[in-house]
C-alpha positions in Angstrom: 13.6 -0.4 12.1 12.5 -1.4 15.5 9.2 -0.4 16.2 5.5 -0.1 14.3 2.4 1.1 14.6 -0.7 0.7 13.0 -3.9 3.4 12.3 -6.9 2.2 11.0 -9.9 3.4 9.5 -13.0 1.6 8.6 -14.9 -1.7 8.6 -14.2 -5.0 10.4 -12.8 -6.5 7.6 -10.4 -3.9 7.8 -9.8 -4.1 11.3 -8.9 -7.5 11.2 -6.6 -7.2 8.2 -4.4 -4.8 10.4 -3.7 -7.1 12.7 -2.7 -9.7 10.4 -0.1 -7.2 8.9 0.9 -6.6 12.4 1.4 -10.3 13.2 3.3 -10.4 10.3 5.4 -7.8 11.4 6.0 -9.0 15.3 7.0 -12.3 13.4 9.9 -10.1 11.6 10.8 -8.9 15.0 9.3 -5.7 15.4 7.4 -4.3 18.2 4.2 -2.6 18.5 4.8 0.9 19.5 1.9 2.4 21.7 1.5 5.8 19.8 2.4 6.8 16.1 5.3 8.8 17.6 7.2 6.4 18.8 7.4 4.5 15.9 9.9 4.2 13.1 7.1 2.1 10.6 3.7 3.2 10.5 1.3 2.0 8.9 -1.7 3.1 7.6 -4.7 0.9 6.8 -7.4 3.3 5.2 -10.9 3.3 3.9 -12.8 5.0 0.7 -16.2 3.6 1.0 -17.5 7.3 1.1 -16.5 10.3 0.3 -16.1 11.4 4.1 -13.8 8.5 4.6 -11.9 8.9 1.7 -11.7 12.5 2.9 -10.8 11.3 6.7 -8.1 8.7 5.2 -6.1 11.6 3.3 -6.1 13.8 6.6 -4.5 10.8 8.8 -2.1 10.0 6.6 -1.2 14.0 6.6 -0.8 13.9 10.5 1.4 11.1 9.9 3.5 12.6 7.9 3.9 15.3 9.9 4.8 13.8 13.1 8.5 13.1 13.6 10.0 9.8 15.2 9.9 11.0 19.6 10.5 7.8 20.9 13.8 5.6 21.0 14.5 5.4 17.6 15.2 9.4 17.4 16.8 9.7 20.5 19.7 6.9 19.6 20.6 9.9 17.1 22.7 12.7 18.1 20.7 16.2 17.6 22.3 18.8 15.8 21.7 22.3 16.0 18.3 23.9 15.5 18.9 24.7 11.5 19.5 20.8 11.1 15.5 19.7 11.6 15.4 18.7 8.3 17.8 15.7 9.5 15.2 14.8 12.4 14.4 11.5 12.1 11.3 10.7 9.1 9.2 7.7 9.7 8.5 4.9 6.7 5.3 4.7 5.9 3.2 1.8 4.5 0.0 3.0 2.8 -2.6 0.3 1.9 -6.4 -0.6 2.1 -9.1 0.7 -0.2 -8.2 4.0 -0.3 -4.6 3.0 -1.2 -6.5 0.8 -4.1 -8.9 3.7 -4.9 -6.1 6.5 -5.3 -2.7 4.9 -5.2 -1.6 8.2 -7.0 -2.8 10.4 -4.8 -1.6 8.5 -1.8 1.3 8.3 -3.4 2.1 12.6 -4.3 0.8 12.6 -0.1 4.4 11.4 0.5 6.3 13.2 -2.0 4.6 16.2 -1.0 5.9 15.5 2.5 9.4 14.7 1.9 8.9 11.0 2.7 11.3 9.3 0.7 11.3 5.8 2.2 7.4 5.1 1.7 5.1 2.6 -0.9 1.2 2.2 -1.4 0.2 -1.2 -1.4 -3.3 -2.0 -2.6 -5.4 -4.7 -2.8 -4.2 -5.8 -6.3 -1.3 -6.3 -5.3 -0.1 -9.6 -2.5 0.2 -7.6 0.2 2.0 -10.2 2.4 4.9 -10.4 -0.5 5.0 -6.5 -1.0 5.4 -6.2 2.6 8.6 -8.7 3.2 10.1 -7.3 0.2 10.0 -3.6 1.2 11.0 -5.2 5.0 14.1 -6.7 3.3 15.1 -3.7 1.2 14.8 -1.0 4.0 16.7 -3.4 6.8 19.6 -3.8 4.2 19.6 -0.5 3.4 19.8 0.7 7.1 22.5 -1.4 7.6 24.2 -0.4 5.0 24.1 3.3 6.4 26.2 5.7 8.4 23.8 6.0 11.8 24.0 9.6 10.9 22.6 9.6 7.1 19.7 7.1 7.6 17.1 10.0 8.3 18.1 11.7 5.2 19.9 9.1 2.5 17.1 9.0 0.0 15.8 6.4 -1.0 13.1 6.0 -4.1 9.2 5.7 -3.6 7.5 2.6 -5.0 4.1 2.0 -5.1 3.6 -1.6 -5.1 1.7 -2.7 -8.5 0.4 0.7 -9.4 4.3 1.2 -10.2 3.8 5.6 -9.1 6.7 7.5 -10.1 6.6 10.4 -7.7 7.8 13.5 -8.5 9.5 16.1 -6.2 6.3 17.9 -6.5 3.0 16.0 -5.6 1.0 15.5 -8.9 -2.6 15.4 -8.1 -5.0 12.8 -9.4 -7.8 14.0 -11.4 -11.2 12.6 -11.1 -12.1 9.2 -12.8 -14.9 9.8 -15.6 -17.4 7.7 -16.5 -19.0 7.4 -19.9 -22.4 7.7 -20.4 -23.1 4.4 -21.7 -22.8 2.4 -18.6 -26.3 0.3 -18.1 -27.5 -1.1 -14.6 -26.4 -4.3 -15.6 -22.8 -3.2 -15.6 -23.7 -0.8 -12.6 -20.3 -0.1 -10.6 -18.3 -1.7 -12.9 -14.1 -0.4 -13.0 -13.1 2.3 -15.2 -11.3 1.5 -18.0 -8.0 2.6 -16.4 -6.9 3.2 -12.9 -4.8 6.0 -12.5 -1.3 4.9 -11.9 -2.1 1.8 -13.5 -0.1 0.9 -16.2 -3.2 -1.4 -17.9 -6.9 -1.7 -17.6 -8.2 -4.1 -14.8 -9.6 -7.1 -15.6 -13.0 -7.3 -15.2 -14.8 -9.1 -12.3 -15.5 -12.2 -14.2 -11.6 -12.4 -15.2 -9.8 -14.5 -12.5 -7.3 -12.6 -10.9 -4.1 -13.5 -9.1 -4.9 -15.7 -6.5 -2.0 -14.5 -4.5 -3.7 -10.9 -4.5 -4.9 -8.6 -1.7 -4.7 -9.7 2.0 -5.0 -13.5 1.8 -1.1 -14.7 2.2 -0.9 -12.6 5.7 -0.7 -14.7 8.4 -4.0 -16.3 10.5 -4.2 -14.8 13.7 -3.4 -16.1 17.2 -4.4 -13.6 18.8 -5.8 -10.0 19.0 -5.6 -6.5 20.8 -6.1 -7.2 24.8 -8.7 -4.6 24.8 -10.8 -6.2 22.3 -12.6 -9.3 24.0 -14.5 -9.7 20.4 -12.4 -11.4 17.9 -12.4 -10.7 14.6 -12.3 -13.4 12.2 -12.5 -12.7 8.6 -13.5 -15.8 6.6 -14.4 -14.3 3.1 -13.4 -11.6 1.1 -14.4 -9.8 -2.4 -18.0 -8.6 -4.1 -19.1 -8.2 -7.5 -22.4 -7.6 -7.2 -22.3 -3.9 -8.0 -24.5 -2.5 -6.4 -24.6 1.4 -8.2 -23.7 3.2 -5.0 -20.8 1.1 -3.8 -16.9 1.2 -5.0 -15.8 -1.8 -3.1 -16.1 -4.5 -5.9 -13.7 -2.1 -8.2 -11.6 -2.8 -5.0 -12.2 -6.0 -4.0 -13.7 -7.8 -7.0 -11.8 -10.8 -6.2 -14.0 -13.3 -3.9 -12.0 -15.6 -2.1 -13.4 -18.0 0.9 -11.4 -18.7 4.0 -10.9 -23.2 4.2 -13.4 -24.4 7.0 -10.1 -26.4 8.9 -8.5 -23.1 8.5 -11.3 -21.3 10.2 -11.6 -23.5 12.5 -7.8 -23.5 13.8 -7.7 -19.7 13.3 -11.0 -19.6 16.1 -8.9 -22.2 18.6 -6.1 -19.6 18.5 -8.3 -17.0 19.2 -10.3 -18.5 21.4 -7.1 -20.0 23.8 -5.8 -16.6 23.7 -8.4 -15.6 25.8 -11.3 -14.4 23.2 -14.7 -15.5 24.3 -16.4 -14.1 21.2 -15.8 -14.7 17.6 -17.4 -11.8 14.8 -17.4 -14.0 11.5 -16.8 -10.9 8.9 -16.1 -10.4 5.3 -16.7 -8.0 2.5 -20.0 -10.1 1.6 -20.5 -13.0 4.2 -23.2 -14.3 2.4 -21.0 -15.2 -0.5 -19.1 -17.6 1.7 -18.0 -20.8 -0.3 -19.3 -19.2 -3.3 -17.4 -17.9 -6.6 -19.4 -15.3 -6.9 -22.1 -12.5 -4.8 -24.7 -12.4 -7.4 -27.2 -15.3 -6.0 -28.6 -16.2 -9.8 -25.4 -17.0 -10.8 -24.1 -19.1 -7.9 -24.1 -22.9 -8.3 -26.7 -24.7 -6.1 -27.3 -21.5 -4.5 -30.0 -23.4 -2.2 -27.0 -24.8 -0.5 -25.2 -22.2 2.4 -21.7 -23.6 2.1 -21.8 -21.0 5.3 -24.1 -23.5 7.1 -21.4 -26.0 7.4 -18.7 -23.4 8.4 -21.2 -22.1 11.3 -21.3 -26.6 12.4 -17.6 -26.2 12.2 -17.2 -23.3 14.5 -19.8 -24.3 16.9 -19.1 -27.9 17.3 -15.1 -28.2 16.7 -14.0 -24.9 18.7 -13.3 -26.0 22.5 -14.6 -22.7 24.9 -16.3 -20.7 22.3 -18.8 -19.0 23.8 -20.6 -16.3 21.4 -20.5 -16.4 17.7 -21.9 -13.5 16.1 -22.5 -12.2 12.6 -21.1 -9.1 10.9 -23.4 -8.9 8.6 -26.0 -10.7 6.5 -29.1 -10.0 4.1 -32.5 -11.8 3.1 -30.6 -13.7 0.3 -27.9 -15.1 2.9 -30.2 -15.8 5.7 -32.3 -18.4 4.8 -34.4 -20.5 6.5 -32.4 -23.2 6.2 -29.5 -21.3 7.5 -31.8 -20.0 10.6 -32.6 -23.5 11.9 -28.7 -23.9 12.1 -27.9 -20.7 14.3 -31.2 -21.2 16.8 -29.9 -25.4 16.9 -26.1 -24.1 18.4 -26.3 -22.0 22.0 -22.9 -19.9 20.7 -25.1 -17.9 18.2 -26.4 -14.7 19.8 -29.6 -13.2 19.2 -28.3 -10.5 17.5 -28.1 -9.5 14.0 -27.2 -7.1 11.8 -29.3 -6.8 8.5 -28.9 -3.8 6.0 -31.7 -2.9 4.7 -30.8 0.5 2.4 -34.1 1.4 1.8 -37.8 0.5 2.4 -38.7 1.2 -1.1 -38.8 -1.5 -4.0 -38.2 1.1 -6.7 -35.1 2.4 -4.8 -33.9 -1.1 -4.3 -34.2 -1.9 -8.2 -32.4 1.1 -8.5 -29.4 0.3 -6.1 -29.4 -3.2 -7.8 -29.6 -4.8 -4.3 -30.9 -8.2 -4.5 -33.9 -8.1 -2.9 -37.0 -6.3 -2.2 -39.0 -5.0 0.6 -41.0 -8.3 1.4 -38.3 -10.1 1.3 -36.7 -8.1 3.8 -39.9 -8.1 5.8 -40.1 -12.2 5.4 -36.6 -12.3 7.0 -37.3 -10.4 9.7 -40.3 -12.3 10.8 -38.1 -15.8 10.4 -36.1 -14.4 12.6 -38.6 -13.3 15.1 -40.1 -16.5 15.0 -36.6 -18.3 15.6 -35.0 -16.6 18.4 -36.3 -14.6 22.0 -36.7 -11.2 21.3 -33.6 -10.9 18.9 -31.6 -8.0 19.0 -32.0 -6.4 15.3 -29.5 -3.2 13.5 -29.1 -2.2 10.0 -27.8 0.1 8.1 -29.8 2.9 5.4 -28.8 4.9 2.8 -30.4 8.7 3.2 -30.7 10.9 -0.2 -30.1 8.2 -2.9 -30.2 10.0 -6.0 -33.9 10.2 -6.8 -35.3 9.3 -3.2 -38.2 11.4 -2.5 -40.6 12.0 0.6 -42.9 8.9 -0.6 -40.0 6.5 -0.7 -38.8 7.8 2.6 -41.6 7.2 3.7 -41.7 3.3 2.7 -38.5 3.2 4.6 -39.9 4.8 7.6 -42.6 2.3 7.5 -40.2 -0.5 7.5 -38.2 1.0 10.0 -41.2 1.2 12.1 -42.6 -2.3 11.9 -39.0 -3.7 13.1 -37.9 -1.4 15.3 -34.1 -1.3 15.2 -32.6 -1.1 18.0 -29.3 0.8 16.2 -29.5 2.2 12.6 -26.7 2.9 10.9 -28.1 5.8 8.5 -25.8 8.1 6.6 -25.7 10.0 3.5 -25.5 9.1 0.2 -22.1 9.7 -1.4 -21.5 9.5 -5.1 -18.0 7.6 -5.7 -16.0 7.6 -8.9 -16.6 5.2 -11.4 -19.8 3.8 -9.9 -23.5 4.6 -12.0 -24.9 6.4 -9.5 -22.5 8.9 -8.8 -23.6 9.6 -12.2 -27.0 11.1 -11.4 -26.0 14.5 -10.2 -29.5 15.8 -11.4 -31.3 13.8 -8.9 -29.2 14.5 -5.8 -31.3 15.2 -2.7 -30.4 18.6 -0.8 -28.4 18.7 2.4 -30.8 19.8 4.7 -33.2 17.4 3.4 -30.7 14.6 4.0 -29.6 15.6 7.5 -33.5 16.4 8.7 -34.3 12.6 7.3 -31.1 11.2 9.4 -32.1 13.3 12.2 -35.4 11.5 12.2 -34.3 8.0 11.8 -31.2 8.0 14.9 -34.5 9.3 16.6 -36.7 6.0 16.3 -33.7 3.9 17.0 -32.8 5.7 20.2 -36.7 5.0 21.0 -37.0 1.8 20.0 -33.2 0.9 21.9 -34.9 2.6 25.1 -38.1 0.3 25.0 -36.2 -3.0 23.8 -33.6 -2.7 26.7 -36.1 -2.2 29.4 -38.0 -5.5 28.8 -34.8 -6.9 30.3 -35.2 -5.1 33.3 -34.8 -7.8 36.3 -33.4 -10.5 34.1 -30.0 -12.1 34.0 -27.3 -11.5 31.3 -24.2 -12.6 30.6 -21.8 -9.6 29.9 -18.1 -10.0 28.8 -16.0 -7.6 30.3 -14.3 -4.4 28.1 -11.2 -2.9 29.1 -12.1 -0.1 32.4 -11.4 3.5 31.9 -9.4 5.0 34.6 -11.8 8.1 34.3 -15.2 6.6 34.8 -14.0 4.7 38.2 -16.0 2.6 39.5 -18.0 1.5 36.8 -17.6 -1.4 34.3 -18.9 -2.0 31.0 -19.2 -5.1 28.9 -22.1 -5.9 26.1 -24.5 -8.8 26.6 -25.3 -11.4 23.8 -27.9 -8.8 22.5 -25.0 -6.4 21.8 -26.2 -4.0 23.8 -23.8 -2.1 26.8 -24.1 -2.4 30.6 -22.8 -0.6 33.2 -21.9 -2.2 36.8 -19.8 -2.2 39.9 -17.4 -4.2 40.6 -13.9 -4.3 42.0 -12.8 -8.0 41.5 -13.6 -8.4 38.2 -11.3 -8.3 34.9 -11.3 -7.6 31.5 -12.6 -10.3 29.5 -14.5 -12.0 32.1 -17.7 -13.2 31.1 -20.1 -11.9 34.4 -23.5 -12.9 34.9 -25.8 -9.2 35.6 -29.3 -8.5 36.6 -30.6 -5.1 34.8 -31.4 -3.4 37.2 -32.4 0.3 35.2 -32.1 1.6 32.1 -32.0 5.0 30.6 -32.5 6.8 27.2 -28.7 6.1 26.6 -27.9 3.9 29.2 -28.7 0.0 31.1 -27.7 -0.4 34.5 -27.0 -3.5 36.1 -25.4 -5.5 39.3 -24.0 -9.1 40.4 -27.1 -11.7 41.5 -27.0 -11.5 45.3 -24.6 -7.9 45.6 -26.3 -5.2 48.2 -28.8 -3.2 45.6 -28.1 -0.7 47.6 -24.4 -0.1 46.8 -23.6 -2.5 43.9 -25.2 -0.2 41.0 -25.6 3.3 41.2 -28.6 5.5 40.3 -29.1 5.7 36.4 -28.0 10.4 37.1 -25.0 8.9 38.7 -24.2 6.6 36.2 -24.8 8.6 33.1 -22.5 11.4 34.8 -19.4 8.8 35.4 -19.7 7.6 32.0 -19.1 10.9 30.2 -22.3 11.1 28.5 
């Protein structure tokens, strides 16, 4: 093996995660390939949050499987004749994330199904960083130990790392997990009994698990992609507050916090290498420092161990510039924890804060932990902290039972913040969670998508009237990779997150620019340098919105 390459699919957390298992394996002496074809290890970092991505995980792992080895590691081999493709050079393939944790078995009949012989599922019960050096060790003594000519085709047996799948010449299709009927809102979410593949029940979330397990061992990062100028840095990981919609604490039930000195020399690295931005992310950020996500239960829960992680960052990392927030709710953001970001310039005034739904019965019912005034008190502590602060969320359309008077409540919510993005998608019921469970009070399609239709329409709106109270102001914008096919222009986002669009010809990615908006449009702001000919240094907002595709 020579080269690798990396898909992923998902949130940030996953994101970073695959460049940690790529710096792992540039430290074993591989190289990043540029496309999938090219290399001889792939590896796929999937998600199962929903059903759509659980859906969209299965089909890239498909096309994986399906695409032979075209770069330099199949043309070292000799072709044969036409009737010999089975002997075309097969790809390993590394399966792992939440999907890999969520179906091992099915991930695991994808390969057999496709002839991949030299292939493993790792999931996040397992220590990823030791499953991956041991299946590094195995294959690179094995291809030694072969003929040039047999190491396409010399099989070699499937493992799947802790979930121990035997797979079968013929792929052996997982059915779904049930869930009995006896499963109360207190214990909404919890794991099955039994995983399939598993070869024992999993310990519930109150059971301390492996230390060693999941993502934790990989190595800290140094560095990231180029074309990312926002650096990911994950600094906690694991949930088990259960909320009844969502599979990720069966995942990731494990909560772990990243050390503040190890945060802090991870964001140097970063930040040396060239990143001007730093996105603190986990699977619940707000559970920083703590043993658990449920607030009741966490000691001295007054106390935001994240507080003195945020000092850390912001008063120990030489040329930060931004800090920013992958997510946070009315539990984690605190007043207390306010006065912190507004007292250090590197925190942007923009934050994302999921609100789910507008109604307090549908909130009971998700078990989040909080209710609509809360949510409402947040926002105005917010307001009151920071200039006109850039505010996104996500919401949850069709939760079993929602009907047009609790849409409503959310609308009103929506309304009286005025997001300037929402993230709002379906409802999807997931195996082994309580609400998935409540097939009687699913809400139609159509109802759904007219619902959705309505809410990416007040966002658009209230993005459009946000942006243009900028208009004539300076911004600082960092710089995002240019697109040959949109020459001239430039992007970069500003601390408020949102994009701008410029000319200029000198400068390069990851600069940090100072802009004036000049325009803005229903999808698009426009800006220029301070002092550049306004007559040449931004184009007209028809001109711009026809270079950038849209």
């Amino acid at each position: 093996m020579r080269t690798f390459f990396i898909e992923t699919l998902g949130c940030k957390v996953n994101q970073y995660e695959s460049e940690q298992i790529a710096t792992l394996l540039r430290r074993r002496g591989l190289v990043q390939a540029d496309s999938a074809s090219s290399a001889d290890l792939r590896v796929i970092n999937m998600c199962s949050v929903t059903v759509l991505a659980a859906s969209k995980s299965r089909q890239t792992v498909r096309r994986s499987l399906r695409l032979p080895v075209l770069g330099p590691t199949a043309a070292t081999r000799p072709p044969r004749s036409g009737a010999d493709q089975p002997n075309q050079p097969r790809p390993r393939i590394i399966i792992t994330g939440c999907w890999a944790t969520s179906d091992p078995e099915q991930a695991g009949g994808l390969l057999a199904e496709h002839g991949c012989r030299d292939g493993a599922v790792i999931g996040h019960h397992d220590d990823v960083a030791a499953e991956l050096e041991r299946l590094l060790d195995r294959w690179n003594q094995e291809s030694s130990s072969r003929p040039p000519d047999e190491s396409a085709t010399v099989a070699t047996p499937f493992t799947a790392a802790h979930t121990q799948v035997a797979v079968d010449a013929v792929a052996k299709r997982s059915p779904p997990i049930q869930v009995g009927d006896d499963v109360s809102m207190n214990e909404a979410g919890e794991p099955a009994a039994r995983r399939y593949g598993d070869s024992k029940p999993h310990p519930p979330a109150s059971v301390k698990q492996n230390p060693d397990c999941g993502t934790r061992r990989l190595p800290l990062l140094s560095q990231q992609r180029a074309s990312h100028q926002r650096a990911l840095l994950k600094v906690q990981d694991g949930c088990d507050a259960h909320c009844t919609y969502c599979i990720i604490p069966r995942l990731r039930s494990s909560l772990w916090s990243k050390p503040v000195d190890q945060a802090v020399q991870e964001a140097q690295c970063l930040v040396d290498a060239g990143h001007r931005e730093i996105v603190l992310s986990g699977i619940f950020l707000g559970a920083y420092g703590h043993p658990t996500a449920i607030r009741r239960r966490q000691p001295n829960a007054e106390h935001k161990p994240l507080i003195d992680l945020v000092e850390a960052l912001c008063t120990r990392v030489r040329g930060l510039r931004r800090l920013r927030f992958s997510s946070l709710e009315p539990g984690d953001l605190t007043a207390e924890l306010i006065r912190c970001l507004k007292a250090h310039a590197q925190v942007v005034p923009h934050f994302h804060l999921p609100l789910q739904s507008g109604s307090d019965q549908l909130l009971r019912r998700m078990n989040r932990q909080y209710t609509r005034d809360d949510y409402l008190r947040m926002i105005d502590q917010v307001h009151a902290a920071f200039d006109r602060p850039a505010i996104t969320t996500d919401i949850i359309v069709g939760f079993p039972g929602e009907t047009d008077e609790q849409f409503q409540h959310t609308l009103e919510v929506v309304q009286r913040v005025k997001f300037i993005h929402i993230h709002a998608f379906s409802f999807s019921p997931r195996p082994g969670t309580a609400a998935a469970r409540w097939t009687g009070e699913f809400v139609r399609g159509p109802v759904v998508n007219r619902r959705i239709e309505l809410l990416n329409q007040l966002a658009a709106e209230y993005s459009y009237h946000f942006r243009r109270q900028f208009i004539g102001q300076t911004v600082e914008v960092l710089v995002e990779p240019q697109d040959p096919c949109i020459h001239p222009l430039r992007h970069g986002r500003c601390e408020r997150y949102f994009e701008l669009w410029f000319r200029d010809e000198h400068c390069k990615t990851g600069d940090a620019v100072t802009l004036v908006i000049e325009g803005v449009t229903p999808t698009h702001t426009l800006g220029r340098r301070p002092g550049a000919d306004q007559a040449g240094a931004s184009p007209d907002p028809a001109q711009a919105i026809r270079l950038t595709g849209s």
